[in-house]
N, C-alpha and C positions, 0 to 999 in steps of 0.2 A: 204519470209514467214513472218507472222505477231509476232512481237516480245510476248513473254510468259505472258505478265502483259497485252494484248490486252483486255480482258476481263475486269480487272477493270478500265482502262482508261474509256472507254466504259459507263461502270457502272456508271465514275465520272461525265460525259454529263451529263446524264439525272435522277442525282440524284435530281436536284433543283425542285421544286414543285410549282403551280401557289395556295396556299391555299387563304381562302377568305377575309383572312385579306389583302392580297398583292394586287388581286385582287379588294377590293374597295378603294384603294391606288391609282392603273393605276387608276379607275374610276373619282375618284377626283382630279388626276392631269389631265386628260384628258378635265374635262368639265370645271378646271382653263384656259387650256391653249386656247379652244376657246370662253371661256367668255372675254380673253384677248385679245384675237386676232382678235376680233368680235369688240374690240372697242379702235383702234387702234390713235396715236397721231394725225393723219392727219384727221381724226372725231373731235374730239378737236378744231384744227385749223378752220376745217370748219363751227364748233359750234358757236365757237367764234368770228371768224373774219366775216363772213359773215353772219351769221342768228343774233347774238347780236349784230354785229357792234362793236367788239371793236379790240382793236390797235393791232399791232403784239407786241408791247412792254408789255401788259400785257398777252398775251400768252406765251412767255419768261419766265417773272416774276412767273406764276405758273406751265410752265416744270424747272425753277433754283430752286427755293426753294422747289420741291416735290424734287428733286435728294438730296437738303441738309438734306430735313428730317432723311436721310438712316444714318447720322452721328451720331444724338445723338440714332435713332436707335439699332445700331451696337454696341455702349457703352453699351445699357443695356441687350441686347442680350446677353455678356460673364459676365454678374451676378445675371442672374433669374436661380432661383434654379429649379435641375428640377423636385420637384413637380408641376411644376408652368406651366412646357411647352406645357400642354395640352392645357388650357388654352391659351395661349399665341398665339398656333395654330388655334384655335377657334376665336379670337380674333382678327387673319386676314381677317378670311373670313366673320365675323361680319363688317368689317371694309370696306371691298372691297364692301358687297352689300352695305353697307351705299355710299359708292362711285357712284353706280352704280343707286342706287336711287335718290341723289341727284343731279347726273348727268341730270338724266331723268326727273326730276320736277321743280330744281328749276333755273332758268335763270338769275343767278347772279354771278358776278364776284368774291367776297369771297365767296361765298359758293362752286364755282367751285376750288377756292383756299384751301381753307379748304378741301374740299372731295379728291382729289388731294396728300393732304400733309398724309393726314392720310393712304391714301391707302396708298404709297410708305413708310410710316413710317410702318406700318403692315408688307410691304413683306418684307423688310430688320429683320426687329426684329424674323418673326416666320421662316423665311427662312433656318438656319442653322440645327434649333428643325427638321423642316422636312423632309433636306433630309436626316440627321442620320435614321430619323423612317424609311424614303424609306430603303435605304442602310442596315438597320438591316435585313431586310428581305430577302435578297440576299446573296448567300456565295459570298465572297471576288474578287474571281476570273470573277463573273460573272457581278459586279456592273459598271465595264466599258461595257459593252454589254448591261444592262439596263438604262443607261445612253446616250449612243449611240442614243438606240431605242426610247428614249422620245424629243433628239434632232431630230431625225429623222422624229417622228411625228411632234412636234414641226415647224419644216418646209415645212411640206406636208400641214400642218394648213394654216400657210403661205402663202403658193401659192393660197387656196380657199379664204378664209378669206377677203382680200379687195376688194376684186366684190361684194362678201354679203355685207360686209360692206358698201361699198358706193351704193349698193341696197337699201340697208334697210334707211342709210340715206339722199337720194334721196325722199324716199317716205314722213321718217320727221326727223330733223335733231338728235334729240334723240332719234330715234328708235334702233342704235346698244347696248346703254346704256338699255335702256329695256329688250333687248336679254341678256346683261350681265348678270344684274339682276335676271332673269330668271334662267341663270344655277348657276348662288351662291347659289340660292334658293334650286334650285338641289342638288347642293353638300354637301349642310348644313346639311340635316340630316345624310349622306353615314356618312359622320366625325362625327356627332354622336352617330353613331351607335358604334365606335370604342372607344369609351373612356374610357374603360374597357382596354383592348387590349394596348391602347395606355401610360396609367398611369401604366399599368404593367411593361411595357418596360422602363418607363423613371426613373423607382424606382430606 
């Protein structure tokens, strides 16, 4: 027989609620992760070394120093106050299309360095602000479960992801960077529409 407390176990399930603020959350991690995924290192590589002509040694030099940017990153990360991290969140995805643009127009070596360093200096800095904001939105018990399921997507992304990719740049070698572009573009306003919502939470 089912123990006496079956009824609010039960209850405890499907207390969690999908409201619309969590909802354009999934949204804007969802069109991060195939803007990302859309325009993956081996695009890069291929950008570089075979449509510019240049060495594998300066493909190197700007995947080493986009990874160091995450350092001083990371330092400022634990002392922006958090009036500040809306902003801060904003400020990525300001950053990414600027990545994504630059990627897609301009055909030079520091400026692929530069867009590069910034993008990965963005996602280290707003990264921590974000997934607290995910995670407030979920009771406790269930943020392994929604963590799971973004991996999960995350990797179904994956598996489509480099045929488009090397689709799209087949046709011209900047065309996954345009697709990027494209859904920053997307996600920019969903994230603004929250900013309300957002600076409440971070009070």
């Amino acid at each position: 027989m089912p123990r006496l407390d079956v009824r609010e176990r039960v209850g405890d399930v499907f207390a969690f609620r999908f409201d619309r603020e969590f909802k354009a959350i999934l949204a804007i991690e969802a069109l991060e992760i195939l803007a990302l995924c859309l325009a993956p290192e081996i695009v890069l590589i291929n950008y570089m070394m075979i449509t510019l002509k240049m060495s594998f040694f300066q493909v190197m030099l700007v995947v080493a120093l986009s990874i160091l940017a995450s350092l001083p990153a990371t330092y400022l990360s634990e002392r922006i106050r958090p009036r500040h991290r809306f902003k801060v969140i904003s400020l990525y995805f300001v950053l990414r299309t600027l990545w994504a643009l630059i990627m897609f127009l301009i055909p030079n070596f520091y400026a692929i360095l530069v867009a590069n360093i910034m993008a990965e200096f963005g996602n280290t800095l707003a990264l921590p602000f974000y997934r607290s904001w995910l995670f407030s939105k979920v009771p406790s018990d269930k943020a392994s479960s929604i963590l799971a399921g973004i991996s999960s997507f995350e990797r179904l992304v994956g598996l489509v992801t480099p045929f488009i990719a090397g689709l799209l740049a087949s046709l011209h070698p900047t065309l996954p960077y345009l697709t990027s572009l494209i859904l920053f573009l997307v996600a920019i306003p969903i994230l603004l529409s929250l900013e309300k919502p957002l600076n409440k939470f971070f009070k």
